[in-house]
C-alpha positions as CSV (number, residue, x, y, z in Angstrom):
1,X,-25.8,-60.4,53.2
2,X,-27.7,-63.1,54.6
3,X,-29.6,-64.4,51.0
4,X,-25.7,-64.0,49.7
5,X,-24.4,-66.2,52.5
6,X,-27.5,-68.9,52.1
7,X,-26.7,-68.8,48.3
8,X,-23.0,-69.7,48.6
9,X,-23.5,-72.5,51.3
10,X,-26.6,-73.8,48.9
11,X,-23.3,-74.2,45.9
12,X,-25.0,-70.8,44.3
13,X,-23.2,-67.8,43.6
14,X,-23.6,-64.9,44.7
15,X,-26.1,-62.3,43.3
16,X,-28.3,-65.4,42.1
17,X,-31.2,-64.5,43.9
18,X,-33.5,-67.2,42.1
19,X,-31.7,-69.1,44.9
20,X,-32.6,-67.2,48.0
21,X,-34.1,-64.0,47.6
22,X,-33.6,-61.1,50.5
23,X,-37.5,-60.1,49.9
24,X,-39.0,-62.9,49.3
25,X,-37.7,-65.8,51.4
26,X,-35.0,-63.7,54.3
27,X,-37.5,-61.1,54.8
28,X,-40.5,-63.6,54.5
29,X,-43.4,-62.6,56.6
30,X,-41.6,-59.8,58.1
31,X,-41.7,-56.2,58.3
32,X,-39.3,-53.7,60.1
33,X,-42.2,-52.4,61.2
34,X,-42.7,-55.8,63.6
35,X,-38.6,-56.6,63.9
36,X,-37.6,-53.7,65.6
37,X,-39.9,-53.3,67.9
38,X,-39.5,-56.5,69.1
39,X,-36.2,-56.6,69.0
40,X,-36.2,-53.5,71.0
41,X,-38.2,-55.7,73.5
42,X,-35.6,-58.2,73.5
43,X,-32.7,-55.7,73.9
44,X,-34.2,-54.5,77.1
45,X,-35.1,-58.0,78.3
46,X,-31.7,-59.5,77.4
47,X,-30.0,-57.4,79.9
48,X,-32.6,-56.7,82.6
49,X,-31.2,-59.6,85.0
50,X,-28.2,-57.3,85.2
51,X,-29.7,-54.3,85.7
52,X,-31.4,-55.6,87.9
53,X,-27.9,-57.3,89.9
54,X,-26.6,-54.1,90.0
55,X,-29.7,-52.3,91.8
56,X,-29.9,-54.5,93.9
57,X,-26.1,-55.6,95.0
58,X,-26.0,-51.8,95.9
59,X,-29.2,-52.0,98.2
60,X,-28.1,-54.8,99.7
61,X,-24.6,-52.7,100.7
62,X,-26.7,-50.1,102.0
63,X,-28.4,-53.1,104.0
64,X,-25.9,-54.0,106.0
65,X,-24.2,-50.5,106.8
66,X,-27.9,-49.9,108.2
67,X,-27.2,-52.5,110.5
68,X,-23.5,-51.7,111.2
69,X,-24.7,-47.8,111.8
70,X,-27.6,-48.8,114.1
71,X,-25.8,-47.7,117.1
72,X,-24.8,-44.5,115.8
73,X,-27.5,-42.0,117.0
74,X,-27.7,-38.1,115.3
75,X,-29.9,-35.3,114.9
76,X,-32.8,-36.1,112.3
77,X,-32.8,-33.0,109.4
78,X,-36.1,-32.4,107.8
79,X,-35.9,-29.0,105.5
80,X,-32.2,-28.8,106.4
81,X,-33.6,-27.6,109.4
82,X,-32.7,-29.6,113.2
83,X,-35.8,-32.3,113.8
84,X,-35.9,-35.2,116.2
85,X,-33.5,-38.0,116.5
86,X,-32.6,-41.1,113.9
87,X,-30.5,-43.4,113.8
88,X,-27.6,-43.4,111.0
89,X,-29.0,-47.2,110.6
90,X,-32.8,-45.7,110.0
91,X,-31.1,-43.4,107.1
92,X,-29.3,-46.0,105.5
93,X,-32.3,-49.0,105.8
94,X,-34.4,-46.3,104.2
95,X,-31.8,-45.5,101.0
96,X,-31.9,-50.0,100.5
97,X,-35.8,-49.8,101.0
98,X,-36.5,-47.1,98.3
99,X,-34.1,-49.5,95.9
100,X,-35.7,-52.6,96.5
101,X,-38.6,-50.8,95.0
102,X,-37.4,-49.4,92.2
103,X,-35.9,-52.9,91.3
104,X,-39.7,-54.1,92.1
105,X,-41.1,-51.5,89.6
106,X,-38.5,-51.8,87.1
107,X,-39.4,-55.8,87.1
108,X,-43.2,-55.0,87.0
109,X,-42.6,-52.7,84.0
110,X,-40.1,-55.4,82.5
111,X,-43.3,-57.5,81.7
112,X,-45.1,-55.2,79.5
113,X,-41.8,-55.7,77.2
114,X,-42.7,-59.2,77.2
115,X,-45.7,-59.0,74.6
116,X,-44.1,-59.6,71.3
117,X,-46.1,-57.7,68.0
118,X,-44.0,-60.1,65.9
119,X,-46.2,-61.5,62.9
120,X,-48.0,-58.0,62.8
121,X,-45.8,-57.0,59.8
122,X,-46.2,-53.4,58.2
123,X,-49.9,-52.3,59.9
124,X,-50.8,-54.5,62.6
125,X,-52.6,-56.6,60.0
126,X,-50.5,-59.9,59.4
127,X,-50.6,-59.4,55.7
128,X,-48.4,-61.7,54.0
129,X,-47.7,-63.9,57.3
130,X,-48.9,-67.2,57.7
131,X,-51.9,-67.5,59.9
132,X,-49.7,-68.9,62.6
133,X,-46.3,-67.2,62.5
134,X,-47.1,-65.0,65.7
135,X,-47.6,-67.9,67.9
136,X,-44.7,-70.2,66.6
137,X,-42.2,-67.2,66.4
138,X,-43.3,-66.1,69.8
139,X,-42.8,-69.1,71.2
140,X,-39.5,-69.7,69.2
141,X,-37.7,-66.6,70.8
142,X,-38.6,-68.2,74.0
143,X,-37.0,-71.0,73.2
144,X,-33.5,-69.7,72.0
145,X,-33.6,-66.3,74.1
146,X,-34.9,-68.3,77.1
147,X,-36.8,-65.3,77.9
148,X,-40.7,-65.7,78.9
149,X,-42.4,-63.6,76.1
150,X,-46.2,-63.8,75.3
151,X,-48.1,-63.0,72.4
152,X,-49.4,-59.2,72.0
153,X,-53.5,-59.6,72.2
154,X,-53.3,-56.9,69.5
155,X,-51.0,-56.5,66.8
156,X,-52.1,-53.0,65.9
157,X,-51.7,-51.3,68.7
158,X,-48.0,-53.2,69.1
159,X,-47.2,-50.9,65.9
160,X,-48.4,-48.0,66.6
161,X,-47.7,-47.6,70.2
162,X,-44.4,-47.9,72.3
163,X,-45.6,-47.1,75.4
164,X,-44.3,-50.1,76.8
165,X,-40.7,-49.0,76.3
166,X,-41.6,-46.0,77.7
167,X,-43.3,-47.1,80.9
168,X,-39.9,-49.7,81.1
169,X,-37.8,-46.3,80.5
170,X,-39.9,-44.2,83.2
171,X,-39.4,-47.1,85.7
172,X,-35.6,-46.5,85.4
173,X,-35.7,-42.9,85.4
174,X,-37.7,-43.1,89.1
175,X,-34.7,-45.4,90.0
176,X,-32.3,-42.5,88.8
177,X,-34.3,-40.3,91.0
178,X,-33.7,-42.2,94.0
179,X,-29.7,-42.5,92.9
180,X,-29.3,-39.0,92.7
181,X,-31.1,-38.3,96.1
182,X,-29.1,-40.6,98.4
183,X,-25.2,-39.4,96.2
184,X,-26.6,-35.3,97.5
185,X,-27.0,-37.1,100.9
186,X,-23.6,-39.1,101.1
187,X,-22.2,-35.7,99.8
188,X,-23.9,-33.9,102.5
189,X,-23.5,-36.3,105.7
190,X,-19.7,-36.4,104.5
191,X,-19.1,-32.7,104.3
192,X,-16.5,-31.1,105.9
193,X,-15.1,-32.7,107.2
194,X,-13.8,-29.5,109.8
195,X,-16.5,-27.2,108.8
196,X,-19.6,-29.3,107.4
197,X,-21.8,-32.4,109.1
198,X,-19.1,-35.3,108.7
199,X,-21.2,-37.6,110.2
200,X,-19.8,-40.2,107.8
201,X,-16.4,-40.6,105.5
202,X,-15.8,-41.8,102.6
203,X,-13.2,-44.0,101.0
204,X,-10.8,-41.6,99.3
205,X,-10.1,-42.5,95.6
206,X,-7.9,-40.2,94.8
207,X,-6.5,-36.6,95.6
208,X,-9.2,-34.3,96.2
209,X,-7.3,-31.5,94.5
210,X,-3.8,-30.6,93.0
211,X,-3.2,-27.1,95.1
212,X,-5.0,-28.3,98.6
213,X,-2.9,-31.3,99.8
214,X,-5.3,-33.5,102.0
215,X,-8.5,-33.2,100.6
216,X,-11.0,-35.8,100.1
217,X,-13.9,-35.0,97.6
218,X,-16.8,-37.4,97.1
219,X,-15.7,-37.9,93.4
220,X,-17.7,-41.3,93.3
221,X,-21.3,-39.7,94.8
222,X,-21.0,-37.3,92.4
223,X,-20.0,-39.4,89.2
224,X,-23.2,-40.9,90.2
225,X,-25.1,-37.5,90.3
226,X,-23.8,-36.9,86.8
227,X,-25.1,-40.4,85.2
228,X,-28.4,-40.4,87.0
229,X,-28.7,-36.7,85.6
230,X,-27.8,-38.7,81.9
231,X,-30.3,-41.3,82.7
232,X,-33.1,-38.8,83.3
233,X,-32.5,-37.0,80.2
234,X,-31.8,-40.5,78.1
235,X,-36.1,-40.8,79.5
236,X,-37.1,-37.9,78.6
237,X,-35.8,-38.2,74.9
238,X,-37.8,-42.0,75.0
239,X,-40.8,-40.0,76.4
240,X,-40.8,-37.5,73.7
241,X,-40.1,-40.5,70.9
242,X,-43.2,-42.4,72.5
243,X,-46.2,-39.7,72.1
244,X,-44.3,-38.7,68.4
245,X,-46.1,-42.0,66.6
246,X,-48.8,-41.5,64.2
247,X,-51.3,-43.6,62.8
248,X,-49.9,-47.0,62.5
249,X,-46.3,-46.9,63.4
250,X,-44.2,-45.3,65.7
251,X,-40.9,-44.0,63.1
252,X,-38.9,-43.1,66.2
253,X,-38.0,-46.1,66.6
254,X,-34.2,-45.8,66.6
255,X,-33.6,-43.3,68.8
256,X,-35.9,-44.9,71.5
257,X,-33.8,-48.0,71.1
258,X,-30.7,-45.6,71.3
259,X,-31.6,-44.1,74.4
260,X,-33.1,-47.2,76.7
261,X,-30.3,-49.2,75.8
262,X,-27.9,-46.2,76.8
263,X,-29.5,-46.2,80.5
264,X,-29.5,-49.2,81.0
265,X,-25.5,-49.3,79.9
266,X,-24.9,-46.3,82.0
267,X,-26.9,-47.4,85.0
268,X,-25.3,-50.5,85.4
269,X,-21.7,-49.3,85.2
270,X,-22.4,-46.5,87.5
271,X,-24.5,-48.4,90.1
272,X,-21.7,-51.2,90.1
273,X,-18.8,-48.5,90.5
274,X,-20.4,-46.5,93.1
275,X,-21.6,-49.4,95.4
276,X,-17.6,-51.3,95.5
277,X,-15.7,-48.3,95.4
278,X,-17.9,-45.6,97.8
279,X,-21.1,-47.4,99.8
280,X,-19.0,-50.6,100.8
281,X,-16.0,-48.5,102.6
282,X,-18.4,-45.8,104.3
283,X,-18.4,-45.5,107.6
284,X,-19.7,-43.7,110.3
285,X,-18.1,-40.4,112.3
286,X,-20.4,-41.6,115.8
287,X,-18.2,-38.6,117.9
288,X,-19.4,-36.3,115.3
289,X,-23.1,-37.4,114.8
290,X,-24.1,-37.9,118.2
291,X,-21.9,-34.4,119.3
292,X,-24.2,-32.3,116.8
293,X,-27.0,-34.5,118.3
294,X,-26.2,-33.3,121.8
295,X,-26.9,-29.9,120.2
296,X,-30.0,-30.5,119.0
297,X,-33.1,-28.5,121.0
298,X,-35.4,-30.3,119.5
299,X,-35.4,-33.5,121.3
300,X,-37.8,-31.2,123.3
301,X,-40.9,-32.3,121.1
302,X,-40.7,-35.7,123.3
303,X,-41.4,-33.8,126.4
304,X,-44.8,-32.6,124.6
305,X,-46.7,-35.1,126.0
306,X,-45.6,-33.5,129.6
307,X,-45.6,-30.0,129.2
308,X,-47.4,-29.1,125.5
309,X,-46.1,-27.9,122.2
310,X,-45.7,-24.1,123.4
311,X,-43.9,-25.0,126.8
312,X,-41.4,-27.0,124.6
313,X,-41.2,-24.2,122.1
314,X,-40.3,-21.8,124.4
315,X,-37.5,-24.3,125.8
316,X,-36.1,-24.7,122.5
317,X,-36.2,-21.3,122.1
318,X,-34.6,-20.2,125.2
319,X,-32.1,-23.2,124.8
320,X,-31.1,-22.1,121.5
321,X,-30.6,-18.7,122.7
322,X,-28.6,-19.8,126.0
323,X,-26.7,-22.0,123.7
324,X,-27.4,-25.1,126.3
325,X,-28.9,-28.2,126.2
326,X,-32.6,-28.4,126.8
327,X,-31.8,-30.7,129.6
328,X,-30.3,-27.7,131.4
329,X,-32.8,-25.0,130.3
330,X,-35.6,-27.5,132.0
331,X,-33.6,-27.4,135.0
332,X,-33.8,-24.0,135.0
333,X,-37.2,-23.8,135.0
334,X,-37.8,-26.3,137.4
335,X,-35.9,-24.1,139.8
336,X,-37.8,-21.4,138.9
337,X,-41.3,-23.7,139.5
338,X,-42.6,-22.5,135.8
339,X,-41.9,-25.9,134.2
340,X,-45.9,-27.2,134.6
341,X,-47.5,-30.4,133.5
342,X,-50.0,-29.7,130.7
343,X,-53.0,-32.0,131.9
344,X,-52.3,-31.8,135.8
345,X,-52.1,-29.0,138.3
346,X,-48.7,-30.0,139.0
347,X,-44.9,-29.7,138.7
348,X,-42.6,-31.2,136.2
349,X,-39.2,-33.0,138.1
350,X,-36.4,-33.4,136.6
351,X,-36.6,-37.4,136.9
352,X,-39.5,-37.1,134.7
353,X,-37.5,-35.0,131.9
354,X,-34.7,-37.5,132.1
355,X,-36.6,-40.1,131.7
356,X,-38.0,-38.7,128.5
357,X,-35.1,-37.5,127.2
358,X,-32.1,-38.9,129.1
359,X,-32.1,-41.6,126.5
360,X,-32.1,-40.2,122.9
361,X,-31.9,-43.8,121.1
362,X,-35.4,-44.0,122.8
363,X,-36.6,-41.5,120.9
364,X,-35.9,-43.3,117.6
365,X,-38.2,-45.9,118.4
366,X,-41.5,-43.6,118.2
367,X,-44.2,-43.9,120.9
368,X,-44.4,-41.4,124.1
369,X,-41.8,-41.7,126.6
């Protein structure tokens, strides 16, 4: 197509390919072996800035609902299981954290795309290429991609190996990972909302189902779920594509450009949807959070620097079984003189357990109170 089209704007005719020849002066010095690898390269590149937009736009949402939340205190969950105190700010500054990271690591793995194995042509040797067709096409692309690129310090192991696509594919996948983590904990802090957590809600998007009028689902989280769960599998196909070169080329080419390009497509469509139609309209239930908070016997670890890790195990334990708080299981054994300090030959008051745990947000700032 292209010698045809050179042939008729030369005042040729079509098929004359003493003119222009596909082989010989289209194809000159190049190999597909070279031109789709790179090009593969600069597939990835070309859209990274807006991979990159979407990742982080979304972390940046998450951001600032940590600081609107910071106020809202609730029962830390570690195994599923009740733990000490957070913050509904600490949860959502750690979800924006974890993808400022994985936009970090996606950029540092961006950069092995960068080296270019143009000018190798079928082996990695250069045959047929002029001596310096690397250099000036490398720097060309450059020029009319406006993409920094850099010459591969070795050609052969640009055709054999695509391990760079890989590691770029891996990087995305890990993002993915952290995606599908924090959509199974907006489903599970918005459960309910009568019988689950519903320590947060949800912008509803639509009706949750057509036989039970009311109901909110978290259709959005779990769109997300489903593309991340695309996205892994998309990697793992690039992964299996990667180690299945031999000798000097990598044949799976095509299907490693398939997939990458597929993430990256399905990543930033997701990311984009989820952060303006769910993260930006969350908010937090604070009645609900800090009420299962109130709850929570194990605020009593904070007393273990007065009374020890088994004193405080049997308060939670007794507590739990009383069904009280363990401000008025303490009291209890206050009155009955058993509540002891750990260190000193002495008795615990109750000042000294309020003033340990009278204030729960203290308890989300670390340290011994």
């Amino acid at each position: 197509v292209i010698a045809n089209r050179a042939i008729e704007i030369l005042g040729g005719n079509k098929g004359d390919y003493s003119i222009v020849n596909p082989n010989d002066h289209v194809n000159m010095a190049q190999s597909t072996n070279d031109t789709i690898p790179t090009a593969i390269r600069l597939g990835c590149l070309w859209r990274l800035d807006e991979l990159l937009k979407s990742i982080d736009g979304l972390s940046d949402t998450l951001q600032t609902k940590s600081i609107e939340f910071d106020d809202v205190l609730k029962s830390g969950r570690t195994h599923l299981q009740d733990a000490v105190p957070v913050r509904l700010g600490q949860e959502f500054g750690a979800y924006a954290k974890a993808l400022q990271r994985d936009s970090e690591r996606i950029l540092r793995s961006a950069n092995g795309l960068r080296r270019l194995g143009i000018g190798g042509t079928a082996t990695g040797t250069g045959l047929n290429a002029h001596p310096e067709y690397h250099a000036r096409m490398v720097q060309d692309l450059s020029k009319i991609t406006g993409l920094k690129l850099s010459e591969s310090d070795n050609l052969f192991e640009s055709m054999q190996s695509l391990s760079d696509a890989a590691d770029f594919s891996s990087s995305i996948r890990i993002t993915a990972m952290t995606l599908t983590r924090i959509a199974n904990d907006v489903r599970l802090l918005s459960s309910g909302p009568s019988t689950g957590l519903d320590e947060i809600r949800l912008p509803a998007v639509q009706p949750g189902s057509s036989i039970m009028p009311g109901k909110v689902n978290p259709v959005l989280a779990e769109m997300l779920n489903q593309a991340m769960f695309h996205i892994q599998g998309c990697d793992h196909t690039v992964a299996l594509a990667s180690q299945a070169g031999q000798l000097e080329l990598n044949v799976m080419m095509p299907i490693i450009a398939h997939n990458l390009f597929e993430m990256m497509q399905v990543m930033i469509g997701a990311v984009q949807a989820f952060d303006e139609k769910c993260a930006q309209g969350i908010t937090a239930n604070s009645v609900k959070a800090e009420s299962w908070l109130n709850k929570n016997a194990i605020v009593a670890t904070a007393l273990n620097p007065l009374i020890g890790y088994l004193k405080a195990g049997e308060l939670v334990k007794d507590a739990m079984k009383q069904n009280v708080s363990i401000r008025q299981i303490a009291m209890e054994y206050i009155n009955d003189g058993t509540l002891k300090h750990k260190d000193e030959d002495r008795l615990i008051t109750l000042d000294e357990v309020d003033k340990t745990i009278g204030d729960l947000r203290n308890l989300t700032d670390g340290g011994i109170h």
